[in-house]
C-alpha positions, 0 to 999 in steps of 0.5 A: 078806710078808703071810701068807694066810687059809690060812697064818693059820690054820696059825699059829693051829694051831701057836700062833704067831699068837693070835687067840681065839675064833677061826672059820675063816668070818671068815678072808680071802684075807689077812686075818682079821675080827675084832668089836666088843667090848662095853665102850666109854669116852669122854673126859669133856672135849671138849678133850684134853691130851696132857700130862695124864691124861685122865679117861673114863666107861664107856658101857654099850649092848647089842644097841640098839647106840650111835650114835657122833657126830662131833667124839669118840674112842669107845675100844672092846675087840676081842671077840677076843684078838689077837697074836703074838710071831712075825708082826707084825699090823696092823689095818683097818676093814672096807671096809663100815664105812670106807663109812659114814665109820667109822675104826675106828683113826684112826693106830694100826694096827699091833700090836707083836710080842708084844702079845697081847690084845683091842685098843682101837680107835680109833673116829671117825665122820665122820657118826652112826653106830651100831654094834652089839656083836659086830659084824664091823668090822675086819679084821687082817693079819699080815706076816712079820718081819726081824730080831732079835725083841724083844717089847713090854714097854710101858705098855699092857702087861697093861692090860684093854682099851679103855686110854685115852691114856697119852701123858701118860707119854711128856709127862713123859719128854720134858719131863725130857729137854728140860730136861736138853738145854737147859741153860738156854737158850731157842728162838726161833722160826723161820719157816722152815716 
């Protein structure tokens, strides 16, 4: 169940949803805007690797704001601390930037229960665009839960946003995980797909 405008800022008053500063003229008929922070990273390298570390560069802009080109991931913080322990939030581009060809999380929507923190925000532009700090650009939902509440405890925990990739990590795991399943036996491929 999504929670209202109206029911967000009554948990925001009794301290079970985090959204800080908070204003009630970015509340929703469900939803709460939120802002662009002012820190932004990019990757230094054009080509990724989800089993490495991936090194960024700080790119400082101000109220001039910064064209974002396609083809890169531009890593910036939400201006607003958000989360909760008690609803789980997921978050969304505005309607008005996702018409400019702005994604704003490509694939990571959803805040785990007790991740509470300024988000890192995905974003991609599908044609140049700029954007401005402190603008309005996503909008965050929260829906009630079902079940035994476990908060997060993950890496990304405690880290100063935006947090560039630690898929790394989960590369090593598997990696350790595949080699002590294979038992020294090797795949071969398949063309069933």
């Amino acid at each position: 169940m999504i929670l209202t405008g109206n029911a967000i800022q009554e948990a925001v008053q009794l301290g079970d949803i985090s959204i800080s500063p908070f204003s009630v003229d970015q509340l929703g008929p469900n939803s709460y805007d939120f802002r662009l922070g002012k820190r932004c990273k990019v990757y230094c390298e054009d080509e990724l690797d989800c089993a490495k570390d991936n090194p960024t560069v700080n790119v400082q802009f101000g109220k001039e704001g910064l064209l974002l080109q396609p083809h890169r991931v531009y890593l910036f913080n939400t201006h607003e601390t958000i989360g909760s322990e008690r609803y789980v939030p997921i978050i969304r581009g505005r309607s008005s930037v996702g018409r400019l060809g702005l994604f704003i999380d490509i694939t990571a929507d959803l805040i785990d229960l007790g991740s509470i923190g300024q988000l890192t925000l995905q974003l991609h532009a599908v044609v140049p665009v700029r954007v401005y700090p402190l603008m309005l650009i996503g909008q965050v939902t929260f829906w009630q839960v079902d079940g035994v509440v476990r908060v997060y405890s993950g890496k990304y925990k405690g880290l100063q946003s935006p947090v560039a990739s630690l898929a790394y990590v989960d590369a090593r795991q598997t990696k350790e995980f595949y080699e002590s399943n294979m038992d020294g036996r090797t795949v071969q491929p398949t063309n069933r797909f």
